[in-house]
C-alpha positions in Angstrom: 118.6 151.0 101.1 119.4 147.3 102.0 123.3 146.7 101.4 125.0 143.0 101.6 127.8 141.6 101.3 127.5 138.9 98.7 130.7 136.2 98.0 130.9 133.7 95.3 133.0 130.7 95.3 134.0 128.5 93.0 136.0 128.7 89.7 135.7 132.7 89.5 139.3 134.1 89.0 141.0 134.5 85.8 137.2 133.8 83.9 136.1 137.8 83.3 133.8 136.9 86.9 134.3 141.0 87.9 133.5 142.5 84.9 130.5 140.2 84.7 129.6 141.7 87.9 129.9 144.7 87.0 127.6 144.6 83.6 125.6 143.1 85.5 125.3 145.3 88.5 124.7 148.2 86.2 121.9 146.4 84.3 119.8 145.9 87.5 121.0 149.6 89.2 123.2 148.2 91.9 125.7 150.5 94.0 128.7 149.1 95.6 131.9 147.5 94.3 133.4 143.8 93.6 136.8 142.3 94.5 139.2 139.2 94.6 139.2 137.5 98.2 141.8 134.4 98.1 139.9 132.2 95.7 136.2 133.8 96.1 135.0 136.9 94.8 133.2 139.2 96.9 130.7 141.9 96.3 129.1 145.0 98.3 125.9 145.9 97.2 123.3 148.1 97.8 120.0 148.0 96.1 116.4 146.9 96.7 115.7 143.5 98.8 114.1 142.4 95.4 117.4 143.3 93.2 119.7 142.1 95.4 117.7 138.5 94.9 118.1 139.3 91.5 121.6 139.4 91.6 122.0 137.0 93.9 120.5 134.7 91.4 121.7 136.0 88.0 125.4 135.5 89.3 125.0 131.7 89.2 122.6 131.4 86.3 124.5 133.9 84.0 127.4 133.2 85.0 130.7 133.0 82.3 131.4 130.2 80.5 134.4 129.5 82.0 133.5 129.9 85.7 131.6 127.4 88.1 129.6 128.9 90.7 129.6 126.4 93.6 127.7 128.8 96.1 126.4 132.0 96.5 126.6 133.3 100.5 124.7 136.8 101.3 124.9 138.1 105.2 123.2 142.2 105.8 126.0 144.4 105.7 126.4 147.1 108.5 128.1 149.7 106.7 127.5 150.2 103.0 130.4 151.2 100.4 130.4 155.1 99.4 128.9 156.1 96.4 126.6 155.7 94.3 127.8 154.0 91.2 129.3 150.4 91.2 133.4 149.5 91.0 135.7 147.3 90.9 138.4 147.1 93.5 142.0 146.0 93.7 142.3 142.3 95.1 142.1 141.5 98.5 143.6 139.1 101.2 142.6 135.8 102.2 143.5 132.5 101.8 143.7 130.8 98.8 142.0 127.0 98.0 141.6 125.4 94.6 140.6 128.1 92.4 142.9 128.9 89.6 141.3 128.3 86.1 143.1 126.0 83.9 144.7 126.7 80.4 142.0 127.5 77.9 142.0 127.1 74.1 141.8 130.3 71.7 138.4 131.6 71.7 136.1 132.2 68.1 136.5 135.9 69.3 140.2 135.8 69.5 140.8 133.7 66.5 138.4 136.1 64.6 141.2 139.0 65.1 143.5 136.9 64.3 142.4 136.2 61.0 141.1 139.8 60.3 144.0 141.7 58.0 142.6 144.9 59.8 142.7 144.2 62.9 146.2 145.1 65.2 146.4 141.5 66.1 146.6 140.1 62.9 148.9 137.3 62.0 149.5 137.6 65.7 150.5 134.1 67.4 149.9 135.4 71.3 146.2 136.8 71.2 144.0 135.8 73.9 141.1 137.2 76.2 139.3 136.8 79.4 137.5 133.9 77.5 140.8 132.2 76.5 144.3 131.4 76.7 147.1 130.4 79.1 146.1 130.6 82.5 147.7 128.1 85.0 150.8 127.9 82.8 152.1 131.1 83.6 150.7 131.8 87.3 153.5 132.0 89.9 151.2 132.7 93.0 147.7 133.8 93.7 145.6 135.9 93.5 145.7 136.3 89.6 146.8 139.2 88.4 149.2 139.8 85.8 152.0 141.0 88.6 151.6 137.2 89.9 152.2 136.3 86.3 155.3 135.3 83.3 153.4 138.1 81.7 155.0 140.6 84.2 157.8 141.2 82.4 155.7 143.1 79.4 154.6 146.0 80.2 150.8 147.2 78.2 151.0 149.7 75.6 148.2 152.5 75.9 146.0 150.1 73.6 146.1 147.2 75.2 146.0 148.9 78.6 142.6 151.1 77.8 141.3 147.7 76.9 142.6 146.3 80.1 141.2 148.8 82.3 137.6 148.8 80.8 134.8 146.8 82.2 133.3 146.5 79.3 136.0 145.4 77.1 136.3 141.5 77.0 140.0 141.7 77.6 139.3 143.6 80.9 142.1 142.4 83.9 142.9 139.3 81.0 146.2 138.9 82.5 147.9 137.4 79.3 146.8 140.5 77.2 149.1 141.6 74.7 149.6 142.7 71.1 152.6 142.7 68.4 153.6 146.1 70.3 154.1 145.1 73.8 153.8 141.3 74.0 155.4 138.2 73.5 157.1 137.3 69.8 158.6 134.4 68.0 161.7 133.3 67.1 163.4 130.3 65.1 167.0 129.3 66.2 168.6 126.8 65.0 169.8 123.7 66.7 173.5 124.9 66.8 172.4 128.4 68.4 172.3 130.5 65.0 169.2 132.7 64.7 166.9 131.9 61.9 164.3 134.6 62.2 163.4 137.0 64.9 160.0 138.4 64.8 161.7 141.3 66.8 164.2 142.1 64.4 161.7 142.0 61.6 161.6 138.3 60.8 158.9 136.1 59.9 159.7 133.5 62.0 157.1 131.2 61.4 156.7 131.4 57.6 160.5 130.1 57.7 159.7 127.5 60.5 156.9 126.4 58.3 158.7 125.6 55.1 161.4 123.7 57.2 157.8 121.4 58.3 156.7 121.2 54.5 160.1 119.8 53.4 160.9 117.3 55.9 162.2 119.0 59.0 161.7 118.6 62.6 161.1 121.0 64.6 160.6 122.1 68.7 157.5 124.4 69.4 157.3 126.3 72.5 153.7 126.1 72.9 151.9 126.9 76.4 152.7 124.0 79.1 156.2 122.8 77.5 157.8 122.2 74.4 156.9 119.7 71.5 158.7 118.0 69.1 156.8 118.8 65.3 157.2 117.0 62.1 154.7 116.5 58.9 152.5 113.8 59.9 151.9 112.5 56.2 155.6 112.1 55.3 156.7 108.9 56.7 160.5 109.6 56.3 160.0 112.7 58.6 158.1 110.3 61.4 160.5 107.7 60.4 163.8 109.9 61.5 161.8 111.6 64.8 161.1 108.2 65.6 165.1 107.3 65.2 166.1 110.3 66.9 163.8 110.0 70.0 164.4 106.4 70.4 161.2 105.7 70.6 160.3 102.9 68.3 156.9 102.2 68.2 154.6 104.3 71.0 151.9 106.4 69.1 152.7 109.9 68.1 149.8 112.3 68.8 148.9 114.8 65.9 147.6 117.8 65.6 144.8 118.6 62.6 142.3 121.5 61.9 138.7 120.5 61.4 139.2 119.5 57.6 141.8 117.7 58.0 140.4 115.7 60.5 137.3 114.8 58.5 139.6 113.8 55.4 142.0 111.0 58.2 139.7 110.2 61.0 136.8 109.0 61.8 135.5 110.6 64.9 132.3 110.1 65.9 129.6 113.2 67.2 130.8 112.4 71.4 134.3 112.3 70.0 133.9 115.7 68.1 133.2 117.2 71.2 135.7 115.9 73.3 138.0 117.7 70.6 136.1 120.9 70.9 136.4 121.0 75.1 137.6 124.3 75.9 140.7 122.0 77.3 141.7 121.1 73.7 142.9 117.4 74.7 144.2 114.8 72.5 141.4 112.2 71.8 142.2 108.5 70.7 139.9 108.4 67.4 139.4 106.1 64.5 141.9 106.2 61.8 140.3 106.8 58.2 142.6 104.2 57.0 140.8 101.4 59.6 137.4 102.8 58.6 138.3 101.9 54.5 137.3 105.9 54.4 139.0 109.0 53.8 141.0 110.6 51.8 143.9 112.3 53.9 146.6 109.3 55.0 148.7 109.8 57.8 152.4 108.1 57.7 151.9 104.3 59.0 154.6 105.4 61.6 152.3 107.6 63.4 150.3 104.8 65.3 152.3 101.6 64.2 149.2 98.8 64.4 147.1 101.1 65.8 143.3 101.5 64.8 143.2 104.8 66.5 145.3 107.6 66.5 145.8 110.4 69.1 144.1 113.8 67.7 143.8 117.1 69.2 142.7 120.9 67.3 145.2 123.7 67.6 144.6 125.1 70.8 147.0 127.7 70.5 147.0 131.1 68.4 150.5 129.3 67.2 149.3 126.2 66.5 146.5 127.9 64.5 148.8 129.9 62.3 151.6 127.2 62.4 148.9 124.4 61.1 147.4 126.8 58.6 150.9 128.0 57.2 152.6 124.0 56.6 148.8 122.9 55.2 149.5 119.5 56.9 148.6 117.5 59.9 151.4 118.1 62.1 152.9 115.5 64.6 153.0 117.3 68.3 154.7 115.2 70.3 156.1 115.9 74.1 159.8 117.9 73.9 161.5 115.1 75.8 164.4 112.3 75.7 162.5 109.3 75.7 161.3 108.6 79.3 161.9 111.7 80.5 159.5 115.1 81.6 158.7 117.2 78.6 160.6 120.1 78.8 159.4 124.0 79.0 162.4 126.3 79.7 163.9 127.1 76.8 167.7 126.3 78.1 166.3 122.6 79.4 164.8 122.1 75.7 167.8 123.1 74.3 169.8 120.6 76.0 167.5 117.7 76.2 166.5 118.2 72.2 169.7 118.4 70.9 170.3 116.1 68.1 166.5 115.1 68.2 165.3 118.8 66.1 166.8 120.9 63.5 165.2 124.4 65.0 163.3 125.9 68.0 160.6 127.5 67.2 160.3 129.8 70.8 159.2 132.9 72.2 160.1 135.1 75.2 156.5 134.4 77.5 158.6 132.1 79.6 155.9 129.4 81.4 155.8 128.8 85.3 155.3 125.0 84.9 155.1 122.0 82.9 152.0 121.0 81.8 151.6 117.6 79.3 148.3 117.7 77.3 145.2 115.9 78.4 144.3 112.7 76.4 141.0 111.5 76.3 138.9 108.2 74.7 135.4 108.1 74.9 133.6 104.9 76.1 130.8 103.8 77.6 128.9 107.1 76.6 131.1 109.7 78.2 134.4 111.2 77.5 137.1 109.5 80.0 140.3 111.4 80.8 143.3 108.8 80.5 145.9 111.7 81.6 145.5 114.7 83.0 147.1 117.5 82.1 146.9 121.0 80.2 143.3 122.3 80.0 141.8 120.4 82.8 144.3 120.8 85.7 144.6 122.4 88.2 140.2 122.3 88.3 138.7 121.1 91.8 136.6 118.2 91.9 134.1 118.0 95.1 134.6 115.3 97.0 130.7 113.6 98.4 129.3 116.1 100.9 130.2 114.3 104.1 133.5 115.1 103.2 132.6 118.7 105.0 134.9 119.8 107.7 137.2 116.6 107.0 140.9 117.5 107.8 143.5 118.6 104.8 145.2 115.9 102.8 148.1 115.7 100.7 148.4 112.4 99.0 151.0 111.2 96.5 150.0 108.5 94.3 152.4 105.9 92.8 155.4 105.7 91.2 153.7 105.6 87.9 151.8 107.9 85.8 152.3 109.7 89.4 150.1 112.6 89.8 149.2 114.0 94.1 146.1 115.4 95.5 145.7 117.8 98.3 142.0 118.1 99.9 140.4 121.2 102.1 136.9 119.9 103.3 134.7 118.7 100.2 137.0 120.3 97.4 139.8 118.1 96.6 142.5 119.2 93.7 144.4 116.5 91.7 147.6 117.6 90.3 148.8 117.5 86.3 150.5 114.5 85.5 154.0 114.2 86.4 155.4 111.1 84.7 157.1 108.4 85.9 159.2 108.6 88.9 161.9 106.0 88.2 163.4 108.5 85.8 165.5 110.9 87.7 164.2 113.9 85.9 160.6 113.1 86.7 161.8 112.5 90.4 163.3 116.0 90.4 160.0 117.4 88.9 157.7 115.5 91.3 159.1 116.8 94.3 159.1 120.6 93.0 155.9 120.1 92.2 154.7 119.2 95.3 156.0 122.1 96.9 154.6 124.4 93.9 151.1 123.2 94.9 151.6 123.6 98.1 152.4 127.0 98.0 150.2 128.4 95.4 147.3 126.7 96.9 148.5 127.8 100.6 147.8 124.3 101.7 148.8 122.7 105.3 147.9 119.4 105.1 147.0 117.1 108.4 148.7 114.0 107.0 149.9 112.6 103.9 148.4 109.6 102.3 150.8 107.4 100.2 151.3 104.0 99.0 152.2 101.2 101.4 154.8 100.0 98.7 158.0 99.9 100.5 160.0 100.7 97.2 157.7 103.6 95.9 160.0 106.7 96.0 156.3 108.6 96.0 156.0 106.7 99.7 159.2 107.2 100.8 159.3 111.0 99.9 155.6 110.8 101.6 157.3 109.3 104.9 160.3 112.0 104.8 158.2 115.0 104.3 155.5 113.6 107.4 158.7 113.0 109.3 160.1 116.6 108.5 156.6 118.5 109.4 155.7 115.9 112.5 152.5 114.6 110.2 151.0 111.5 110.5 151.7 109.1 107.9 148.0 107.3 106.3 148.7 104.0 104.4 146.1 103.4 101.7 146.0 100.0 99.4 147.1 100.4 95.8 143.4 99.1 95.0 141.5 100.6 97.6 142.7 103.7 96.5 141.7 102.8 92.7 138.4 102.5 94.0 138.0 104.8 96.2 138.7 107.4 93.3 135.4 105.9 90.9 133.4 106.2 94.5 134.5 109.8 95.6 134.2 111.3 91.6 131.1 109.7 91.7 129.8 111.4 95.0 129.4 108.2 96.6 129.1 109.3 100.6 130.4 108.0 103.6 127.0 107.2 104.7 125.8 105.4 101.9 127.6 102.3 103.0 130.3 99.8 100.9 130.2 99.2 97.2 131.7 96.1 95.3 134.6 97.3 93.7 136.4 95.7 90.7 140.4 96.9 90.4 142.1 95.2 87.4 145.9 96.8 86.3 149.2 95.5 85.7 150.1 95.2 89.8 150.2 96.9 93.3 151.1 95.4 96.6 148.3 93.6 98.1 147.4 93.7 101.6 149.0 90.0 101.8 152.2 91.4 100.4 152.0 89.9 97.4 151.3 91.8 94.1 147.5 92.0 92.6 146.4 93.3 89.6 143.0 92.2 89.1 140.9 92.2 92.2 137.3 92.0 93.5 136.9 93.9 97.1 134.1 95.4 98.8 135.3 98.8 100.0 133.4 102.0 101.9 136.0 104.7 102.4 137.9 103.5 105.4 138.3 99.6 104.9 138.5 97.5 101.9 138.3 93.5 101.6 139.2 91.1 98.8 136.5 88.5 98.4 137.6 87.7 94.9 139.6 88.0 91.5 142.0 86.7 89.0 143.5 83.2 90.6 147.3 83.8 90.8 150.0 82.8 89.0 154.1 82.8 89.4 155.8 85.1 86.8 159.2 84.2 86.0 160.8 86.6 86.3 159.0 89.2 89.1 159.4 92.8 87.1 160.9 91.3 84.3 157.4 89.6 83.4 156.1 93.7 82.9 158.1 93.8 80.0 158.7 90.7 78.3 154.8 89.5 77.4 156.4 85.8 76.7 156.6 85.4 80.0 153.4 85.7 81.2 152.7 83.3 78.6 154.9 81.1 79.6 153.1 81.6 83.4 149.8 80.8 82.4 150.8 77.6 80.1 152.7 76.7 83.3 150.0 77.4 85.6 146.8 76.0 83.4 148.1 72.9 81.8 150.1 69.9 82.9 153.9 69.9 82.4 153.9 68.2 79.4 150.8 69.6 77.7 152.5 72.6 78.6 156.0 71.9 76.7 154.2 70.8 73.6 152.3 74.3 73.9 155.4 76.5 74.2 157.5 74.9 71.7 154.6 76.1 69.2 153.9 79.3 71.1 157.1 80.3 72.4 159.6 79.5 70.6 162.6 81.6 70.1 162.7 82.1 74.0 164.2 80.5 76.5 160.3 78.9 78.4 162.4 75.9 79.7 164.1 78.5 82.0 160.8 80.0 83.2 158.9 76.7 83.2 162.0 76.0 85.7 161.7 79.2 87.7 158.2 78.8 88.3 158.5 75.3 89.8 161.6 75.7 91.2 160.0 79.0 92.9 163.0 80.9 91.5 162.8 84.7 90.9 158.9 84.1 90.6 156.8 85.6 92.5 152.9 85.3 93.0 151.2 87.6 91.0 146.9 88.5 90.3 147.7 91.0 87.1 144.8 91.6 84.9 147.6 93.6 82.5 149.6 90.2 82.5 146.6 88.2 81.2 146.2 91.0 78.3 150.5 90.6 78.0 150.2 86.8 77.7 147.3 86.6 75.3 148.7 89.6 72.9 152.2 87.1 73.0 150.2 83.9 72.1 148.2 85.8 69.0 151.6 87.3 68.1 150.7 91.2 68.6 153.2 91.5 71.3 156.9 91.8 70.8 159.3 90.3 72.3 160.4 93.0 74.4 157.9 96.1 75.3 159.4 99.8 74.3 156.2 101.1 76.4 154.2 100.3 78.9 150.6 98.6 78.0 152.6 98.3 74.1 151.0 94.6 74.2 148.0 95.3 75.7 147.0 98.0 73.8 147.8 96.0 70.2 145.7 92.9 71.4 143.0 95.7 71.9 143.2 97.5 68.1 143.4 93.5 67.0 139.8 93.0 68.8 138.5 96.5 67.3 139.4 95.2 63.8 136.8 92.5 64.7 134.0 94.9 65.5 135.0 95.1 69.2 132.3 94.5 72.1 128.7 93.6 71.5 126.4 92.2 73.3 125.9 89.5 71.0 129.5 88.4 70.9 130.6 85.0 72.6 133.5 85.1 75.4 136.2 82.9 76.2 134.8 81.3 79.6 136.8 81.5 83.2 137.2 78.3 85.6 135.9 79.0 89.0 137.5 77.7 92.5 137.3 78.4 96.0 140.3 79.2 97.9 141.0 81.1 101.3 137.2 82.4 101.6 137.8 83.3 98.0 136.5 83.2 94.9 139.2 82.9 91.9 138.8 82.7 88.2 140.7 80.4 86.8 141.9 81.2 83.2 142.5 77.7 82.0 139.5 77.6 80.4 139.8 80.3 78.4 143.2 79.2 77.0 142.2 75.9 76.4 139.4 77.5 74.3 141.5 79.7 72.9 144.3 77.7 71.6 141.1 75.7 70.1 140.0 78.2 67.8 143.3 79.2 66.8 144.5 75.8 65.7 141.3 75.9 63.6 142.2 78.7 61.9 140.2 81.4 63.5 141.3 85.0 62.5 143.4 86.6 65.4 140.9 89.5 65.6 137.4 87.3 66.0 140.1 85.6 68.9 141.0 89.0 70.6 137.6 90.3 70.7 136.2 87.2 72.8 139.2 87.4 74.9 138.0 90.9 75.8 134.5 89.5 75.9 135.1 86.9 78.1 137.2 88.8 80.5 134.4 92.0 81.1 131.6 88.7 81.5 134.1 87.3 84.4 134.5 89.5 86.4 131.4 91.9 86.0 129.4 88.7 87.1 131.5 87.9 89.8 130.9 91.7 90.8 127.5 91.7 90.2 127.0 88.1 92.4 129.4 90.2 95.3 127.0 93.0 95.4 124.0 90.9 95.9 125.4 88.5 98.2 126.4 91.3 100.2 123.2 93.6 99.9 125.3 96.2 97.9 123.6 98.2 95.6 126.8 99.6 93.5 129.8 98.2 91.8 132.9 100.7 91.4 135.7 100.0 88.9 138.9 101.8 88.0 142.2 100.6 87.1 144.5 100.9 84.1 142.9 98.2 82.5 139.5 99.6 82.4 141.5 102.4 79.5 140.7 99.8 77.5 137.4 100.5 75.9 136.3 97.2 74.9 136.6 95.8 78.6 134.8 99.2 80.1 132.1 98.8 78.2 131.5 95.2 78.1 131.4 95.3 82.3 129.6 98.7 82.2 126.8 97.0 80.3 126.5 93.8 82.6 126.4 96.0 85.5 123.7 98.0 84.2 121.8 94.8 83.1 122.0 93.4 86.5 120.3 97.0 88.0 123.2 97.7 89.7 124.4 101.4 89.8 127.4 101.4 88.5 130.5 104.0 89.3 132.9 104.9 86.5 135.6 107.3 86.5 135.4 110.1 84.0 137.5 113.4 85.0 139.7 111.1 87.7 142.1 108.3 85.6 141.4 105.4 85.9 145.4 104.4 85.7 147.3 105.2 88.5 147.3 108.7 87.3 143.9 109.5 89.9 145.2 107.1 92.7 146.0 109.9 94.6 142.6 111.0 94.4 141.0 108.1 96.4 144.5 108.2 98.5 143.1 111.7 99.9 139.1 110.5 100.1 140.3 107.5 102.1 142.8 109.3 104.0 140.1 112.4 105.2 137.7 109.7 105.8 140.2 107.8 108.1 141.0 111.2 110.0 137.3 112.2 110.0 136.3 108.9 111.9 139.7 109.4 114.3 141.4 106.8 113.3 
């Protein structure tokens, strides 16, 4: 009989893609055996010409929910396997790519037993499956078995070992398998070391951890990428004192609700609904009931603090079921860290970076292999949009466009902020968790570990490494250091090439389909001129990008300062946009309390100011004039995001909704908006008494109508049929959609990052495209 040898790559390991085999094999009568191969899985088969089509054909179209099939490869095989039944094998060698499955929320199966007072798992707060549960959270190296795993050190008992070693079972090679007999357990210890309750020693560790919740405790839970920090989300003392404690004064605190609860505080839409329900369980920015005038669950004001929205997620976690269920309560669940620094996940680092934040730990023996922050999501413009990427979508393999075959390896390492790195093999590129920011020590630390950890578990050799040209970006200089060390060639890609770059490649824009118009707008990133831009019109293909246009500059007093005092880049655009005395008389209305004589000084004195294009400066300086914005930022994009919930209290975007207008001039072979107008109209409507919303929302409307036309006359003047945008500014919903729309209108296609952030967390990702492209052309 005919025998091949049949290999699947994709997202096939850690998914239940053997055992599928397997069934399947034995439905259609197929001899032969299946088996790990680095990151494909490989089968010898022998059967019929027209079964093996059949099974050729079924493995992509039945394949398990969790797996992605990205091609099926059959060659004749010489010499068949023994037998005639069908087996599966013991992993073999090869080299390993991008395919380790990311962390997975619990499963209706799982959470079924867990519920079921019968059942051996019941009550138990580490079930899982094949279909479910931590995966590259506890992976030390590859290929995935439970040897290469933080599961190692608990050995099966016979029941969860028969089910373990039978295809048929859905727990079959589920390297996480365990049970209250052999598996992980909980325990509650107190801040000062004593133990609470051991579920070990017969305690009921979570009851007790849950009655410290109910009556105003807070608490750290050890959960599957790192620890969080927990507290009753409806008591406002509780929220009030973690607040206090964490020194963090007014950034939203996620929370964590079951289904119920979220219908009685929020009000999510149907796309928003199943954002939450995304096997990847990720926070999603939704309505708060309270905004809506609905509902009848309210969480504690200081959960979101002037926020619209709030950031929701499901339990994801057999714990977090059981932990949610037990308090009754929409829980806060925020990251296990000193503000500013990584979240921590080994239990002595939480110990000593929580200490005088929570009362207890609520922890458990599985340790986890690294840290992994949970993946926030808003949708807008019709499509969920990942804002950070973390637990339950990393460490998944995007493709890059498919003239990206053959192109030489690439490690890239973003920015400095919201730093994230990408390493490329051919068309499969894989963009790292988020990391943090590196200008925290900790984070630094973390950053370079994680590098090598990538590295290593993906057994990647890169050809160069693509960083930054920042001269101060530690990312760069590590970059530079580590080419220096391994004799690699160093590839320098713009701050805002690379945010294009990253909407063009997730979008599978090829090399050969020619430039796009681009529109970058963030707070700032050196410029090709040296100078720092922010919100930027290019036309880019993968190798070379041009500025033709964007936001005219002004001089921030200031230079970095300006990023977190929003009165300054007031005081640069009053400066800037009206004459010297018009401009006093503004700022003694609109800024006083701080010291504008001083910047108004700096700026024309050319004193500690520097020229600066920031789109997220605009946003700072019209949150300071409506008075949204303190004085002095606790976070980054603090203003911007409270001028954005002012604007949403107004309806948001529509259509229909008037913008503030932009100045045009040309300057340098340039076209720059010039604000000015929009102030001037501004600062009109609010001396008539217009509510700061209605204001807000046509700020937001005339900004998207600014620069999408500008885009929109770039691609046509230029024969381009696409505009790209990306950006930390394009987070904000109201702007995405408002230049989304005049794209579209104009029949341009347009290219909008979805899985890839927009922020400087999926830089790295067009660092690499640009990078592989530049190598694939020789240069």
């Amino acid at each position: 009989m005919p025998a091949e040898e049949i290999t699947v790559t994709g997202i096939v390991q850690g998914v239940g893609f053997r055992p599928f085999v397997w069934r399947l094999a034995r439905r259609l009568g197929v001899a032969g055996e299946v088996m790990n191969r680095g990151d494909a899985v490989v089968i010898q088969a022998v059967a019929d010409a027209a079964v093996l089509d059949a099974l050729a054909k079924a493995l992509a179209d039945e394949a398990p929910p969790l797996a992605r099939v990205d091609a099926v490869t059959r060659v004749p095989l010489a010499v068949p396997p023994p037998g005639d039944d069908f087996r599966i094998v013991e992993s073999g060698a090869g080299a390993v790519r991008v395919g380790v499955v990311a962390d997975i929320a619990t499963c209706a199966d799982c959470l079924a037993e867990m519920r079921d007072p019968a059942d051996r798992r019941f009550g138990y707060a580490f079930v899982n499956c094949t279909n479910c549960g931590p995966r590259f959270s506890i992976v030390a190296a590859l290929p995935y078995d439970r040897a290469s795993t933080t599961m190692r050190g608990f050995a099966l008992c016979d029941d969860c070992r028969r089910e373990y070693d039978d295809p048929a079972d859905r727990r079959f090679h589920a390297q996480p398998v365990a049970c209250p007999a052999c598996g992980p357990r909980l325990a509650l210890v107190a801040a000062d070391g004593e133990m609470l309750a051991d579920d070990r020693a017969g305690g009921d560790a979570l009851a007790v951890a849950a009655a410290m919740l109910r009556t105003g405790g807070i608490l750290a839970v050890k959960g599957i990428g790192g620890v969080h920090v927990a507290c009753d989300a409806g008591d406002e003392a509780a929220v009030a004192e973690l607040r206090r404690r964490k020194r963090r004064p007014a950034k939203p605190l996620a929370v964590m609700l079951d289904a119920a609860m979220l219908d009685a505080a929020c009000q999510a839409d149907e796309a928003e609904r199943a954002a939450l329900g995304h096997p990847s369980a990720p926070i999603v920015l939704v309505a708060l009931a309270d905004a809506a005038g609905a509902g009848t669950l309210r969480l504690a004001p200081s959960v979101a603090p002037g926020q619209t929205r709030v950031g929701a997620m499901l339990p994801y976690t057999p714990l977090h079921h059981l932990l949610l269920a037990a308090v009754g309560r929409p829980l806060v669940l925020t990251s296990g860290n000193r503000s500013g620094e990584p979240q921590a996940f080994r239990d002595e680092e939480a110990q000593a970076a929580l200490a005088g934040i929570v009362d207890a730990f609520l922890t458990h023996d599985r340790p986890i292999a690294r840290r992994l922050d949970d993946s926030v999501v808003r949708v807008a413009a019709g499509r969920p949009r990942v804002l950070r990427r973390g637990r339950g979508r990393a460490p998944l393999p995007a493709d890059l466009p498919a003239d990206f075959d053959g192109a030489p390896p690439v490690l890239a390492l973003g920015a400095d902020l919201k730093s994230a790195v990408a390493l490329t093999h051919g068309r499969k590129a894989l963009l790292s968790q988020h990391l943090g920011d590196l200008d925290e020590p900790a984070t630094d630390e973390a950053f370079e570990t994680a590098i090598g950890d990538v590295a290593a578990l993906f057994a990647h050799r890169p050809a160069a490494i693509a960083v930054d040209p920042h001269p101060g970006y530690r990312s760069a200089r590590f970059g530079r250091a580590l080419a220096a060390a391994q004799g690699l060639p160093v590839v320098e890609v713009g701050h805002h090439h690379a945010h294009v770059a990253a909407a063009m490649a997730e979008a599978g824009w090829r090399r050969d389909a020619g430039p796009v118009a681009g529109i970058a707008l963030d707070g700032v990133g050196l410029g090709d001129d040296g100078t720092a831009w922010g919100a930027e019109i290019l036309v880019c293909d993968y190798r070379d990008s041009r500025r033709v246009g964007g936001l005219a500059p002004v001089r921030l007093p200031g230079g970095d300062a300006a990023s977190r005092e929003p009165w300054r880049a007031l005081a640069a655009f009053l400066a800037t946009g009206f004459d010297r005395g018009e401009a006093a008389r503004l700022a003694e209305t609109h800024l006083a309390g701080h010291p504008w004589p001083t910047a108004f000084a700096m700026i024309d004195k050319r004193l500690n100011a520097p020229v600066a294009s920031s789109a997220g400066r605009l946003f700072d300086a019209m949150a300071a004039l409506l008075g949204v914005a303190p004085s002095r930022q606790s976070f980054e994009g603090e203003a911007a995001m409270a001028l954005e919930a002012a604007a949403e209290r107004a309806g948001g975007w529509s259509a229909d909704l008037d913008g503030y207008p932009f100045g045009r001039r040309e300057a340098e072979g340039r076209t720059l908006l010039d604000p000015a107008p929009l102030w001037r109209a501004a600062l009109a409507e609010i001396a008539a008494g217009v509510p700061v919303a209605v204001v807000a929302a046509r700020f937001h409307a005339g900004v998207a109508a600014a620069f999408a036309g500008l885009a929109v006359e770039t691609a046509r003047t230029h024969g381009l049929g696409a505009v790209a945008v990306s950006g930390g500014v394009f987070q904000n919903r109201l702007v995405l959609e408002g230049v989304v729309a005049r794209i579209a209108a104009a029949g341009l296609v347009c290219l909008v990052p979805a899985e890839v952030p927009a922020n400087d967390g999926g830089l790295a990702f067009g660092q690499a495209a640009v990078a592989a492209a530049r190598l694939a052309h020789g240069r």
